[in-house]
N, C-alpha and C positions, 0 to 999 in steps of 0.2 A: 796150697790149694790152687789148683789149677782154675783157669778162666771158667771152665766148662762145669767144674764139679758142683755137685747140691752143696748147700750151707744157707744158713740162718745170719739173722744181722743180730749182732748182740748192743750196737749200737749206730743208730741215723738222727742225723738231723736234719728235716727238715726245712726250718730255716737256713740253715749255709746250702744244703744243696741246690735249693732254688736261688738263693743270694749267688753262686756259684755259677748257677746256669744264666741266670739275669745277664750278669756283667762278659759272658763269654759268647751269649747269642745261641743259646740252648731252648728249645722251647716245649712245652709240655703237653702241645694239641693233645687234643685226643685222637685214638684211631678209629677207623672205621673196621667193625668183622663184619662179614658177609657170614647170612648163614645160606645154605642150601637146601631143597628138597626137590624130592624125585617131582619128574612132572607126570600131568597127568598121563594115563596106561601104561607108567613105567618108563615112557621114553626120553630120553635126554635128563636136564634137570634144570631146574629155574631158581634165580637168586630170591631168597627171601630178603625179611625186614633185613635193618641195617643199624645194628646195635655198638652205640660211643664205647668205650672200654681204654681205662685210663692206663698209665704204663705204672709196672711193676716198680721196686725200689732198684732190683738188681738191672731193669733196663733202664733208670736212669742213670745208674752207676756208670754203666757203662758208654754212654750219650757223655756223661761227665768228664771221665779217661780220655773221651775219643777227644774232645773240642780242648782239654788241658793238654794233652801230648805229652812230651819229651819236658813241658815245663815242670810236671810229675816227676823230682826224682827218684830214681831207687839206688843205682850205685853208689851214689854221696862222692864222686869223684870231679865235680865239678867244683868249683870255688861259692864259698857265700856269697849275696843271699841266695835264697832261693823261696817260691813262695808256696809250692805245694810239696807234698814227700809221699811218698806210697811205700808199701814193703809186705811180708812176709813175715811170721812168727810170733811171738808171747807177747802180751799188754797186760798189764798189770791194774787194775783200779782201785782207789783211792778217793777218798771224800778230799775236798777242799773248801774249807767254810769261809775262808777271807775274801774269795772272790766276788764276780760279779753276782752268782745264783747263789750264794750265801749258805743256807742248809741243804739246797739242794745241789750243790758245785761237787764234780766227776772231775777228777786230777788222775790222767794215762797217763805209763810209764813207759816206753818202747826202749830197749837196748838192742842193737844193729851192730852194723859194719859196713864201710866202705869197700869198694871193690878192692882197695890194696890194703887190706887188714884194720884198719883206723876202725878205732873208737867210735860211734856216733847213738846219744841218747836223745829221745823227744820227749818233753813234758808239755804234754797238752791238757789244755783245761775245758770243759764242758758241761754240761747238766746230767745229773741222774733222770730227768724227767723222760730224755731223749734212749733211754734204755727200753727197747720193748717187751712189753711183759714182764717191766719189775724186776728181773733177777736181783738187785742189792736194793737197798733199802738205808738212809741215813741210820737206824738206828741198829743193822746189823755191824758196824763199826763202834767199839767204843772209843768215847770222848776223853784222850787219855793218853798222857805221855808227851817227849818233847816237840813243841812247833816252833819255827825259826821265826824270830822279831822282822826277817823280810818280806814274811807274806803281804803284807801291805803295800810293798813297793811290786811283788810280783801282779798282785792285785791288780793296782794301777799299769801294770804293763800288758796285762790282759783287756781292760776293759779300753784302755785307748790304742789297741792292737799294735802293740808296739812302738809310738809312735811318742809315749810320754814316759818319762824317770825323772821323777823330783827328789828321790829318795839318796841316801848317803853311798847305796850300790851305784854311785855313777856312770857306769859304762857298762857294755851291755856285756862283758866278760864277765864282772863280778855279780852281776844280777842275774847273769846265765847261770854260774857255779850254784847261786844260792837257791838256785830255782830246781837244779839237779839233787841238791843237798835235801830239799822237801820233798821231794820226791822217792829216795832213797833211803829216808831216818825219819820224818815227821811218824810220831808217835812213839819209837823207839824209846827205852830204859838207859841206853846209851850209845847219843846217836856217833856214827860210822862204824859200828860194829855190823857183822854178819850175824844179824837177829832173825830168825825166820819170819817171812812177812805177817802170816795169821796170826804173831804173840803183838805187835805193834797196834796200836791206837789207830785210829780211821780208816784201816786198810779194810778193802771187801773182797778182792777176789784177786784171780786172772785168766787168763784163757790160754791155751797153746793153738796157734795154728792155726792164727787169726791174717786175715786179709784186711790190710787197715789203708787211709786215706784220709791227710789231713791237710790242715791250710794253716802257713808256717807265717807266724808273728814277726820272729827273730829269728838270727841263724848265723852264730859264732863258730869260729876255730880257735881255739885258749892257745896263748902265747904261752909257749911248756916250760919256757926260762922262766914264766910269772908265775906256775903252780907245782907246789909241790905235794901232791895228797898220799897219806900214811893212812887212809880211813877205805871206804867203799866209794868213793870218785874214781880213786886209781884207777889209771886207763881212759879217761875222759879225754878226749880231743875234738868233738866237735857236737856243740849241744844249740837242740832245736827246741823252741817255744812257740807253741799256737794253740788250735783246737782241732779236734777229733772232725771231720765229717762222717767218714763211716769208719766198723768193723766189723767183719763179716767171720762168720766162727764157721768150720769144718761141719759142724754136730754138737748138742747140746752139750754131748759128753766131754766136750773141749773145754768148758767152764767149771772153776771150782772156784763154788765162796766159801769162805772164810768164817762165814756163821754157821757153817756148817760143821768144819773143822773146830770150833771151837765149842758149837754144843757136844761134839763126840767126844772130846774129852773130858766132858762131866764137869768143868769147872774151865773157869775165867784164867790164864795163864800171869803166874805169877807174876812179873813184869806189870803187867795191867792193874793186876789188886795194888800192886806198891803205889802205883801212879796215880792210882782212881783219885779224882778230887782235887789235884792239885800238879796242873801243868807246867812244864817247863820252858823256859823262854831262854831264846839265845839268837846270836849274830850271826850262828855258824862257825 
């Protein structure tokens, strides 16, 4: 999606954006329109009143881009950290109930690439509240299926931005892996298999050809000597943890939830009935 193109925000927040503009010296005046009217016998024209008119989501966006720059990245060919990331294409959504918003916590999934082929996922975490006009809903996701015993520690890595691990993931490699792992198999029947997303537990949707922009927690490169993954990690080289500021969709048509998919098939996917009631825990 091009700078210029129409599209819809499928997700803003609010609070980071203005936290965003706060700390970089962005500011929200209002503007001033002028309106016009012919004067009198037609000739010439004279300015009328002079009406406040506050800025759009997409003109803050872009006031936002401009004042973060190049600290924005999009080719991932710079070396960690990094504190913002921007990009192009599919986000995945996801309930995450361990975190800070608890029933109401939004876990994105972004799968990318570096400009020289590398690997790179983002799991960010955020609110369902921050979705305009609703499209998911906590209870379009069922409660059901495996969740990793480190949401607690991803928890805490969310709520103290990075900046706290008291947890047994000590280092921010193995708590990145395990943060990717929830992301990719929470709810799953058996996680690192290739399970299509809508039969999994808390999944709600995703979008294709989404304009996204976020503000990066963490942001590791996995020593490839330390991992060896046989599951859906495969190919993992360098994973990002933060939260969503925006995502901007093409057209409404770019979104597909997953309760949608899953009333069309008349029934609850087996996977889910086996699971219903009794969830699974594990270290990953």
């Amino acid at each position: 999606m091009r700078q210029g193109d129409a599209g819809s925000y499928l997700y803003w927040s609010d609070r980071r954006v203005d936290e965003i503009a706060s700390d970089n010296g962005v500011t929200w005046e209002s503007r001033l329109n002028w309106t016009f009217k012919a004067a009198t016998q037609g000739i010439g024209a004279e300015v009328g009143n002079r009406e406040r008119a506050s800025f759009t989501r997409r003109e803050k966006a872009r006031k936002i881009e401009k004042a973060i720059g190049d600290q924005a990245i999009t080719a991932f060919n710079t070396a960690p950290p990094t504190r913002f990331a921007k990009g192009l294409g599919r986000v995945n959504v996801a309930r995450f109930i361990g975190g800070p918003e608890q029933d109401k916590g939004a876990m994105l999934h972004i799968r990318t690439s570096s400009i020289e082929g590398r690997q790179v996922d983002l799991v960010l975490f955020g609110s369902l509240d921050n979705f305009p006009g609703r499209p998911f809903r906590p209870s379009d996701a069922p409660d059901a299926g495996w969740f990793s015993s480190a949401w607690y520690a991803v928890a805490e890595l969310i709520e103290s931005r990075g900046t706290r691990n008291t947890s047994q993931w000590n280092d921010l490699e193995s708590l990145s892996v395990e943060a990717l792992h929830i992301a990719l198999n929470q709810g799953s029947g058996s996680p690192g298999t290739d399970q299509e997303p809508w039969t999994r537990g808390f999944t709600l949707g995703h979008a294709h050809e989404c304009e996204w922009f976020a503000q990066i927690y963490t942001d590791v490169e996995l020593t490839q000597s330390r991992w060896t993954f046989h599951d859906n990690r495969q190919g993992a080289d360098r994973i990002l943890i933060g939260a969503p500021v925006w995502v901007r969709t093409a057209s409404p048509g770019s979104v597909t939830r997953y309760t949608e998919l899953r009333r069309a098939a008349g029934r609850r996917p087996r996977s889910l009935l086996s699971l219903r009631g009794s969830r699974r825990h594990g270290t990953g």
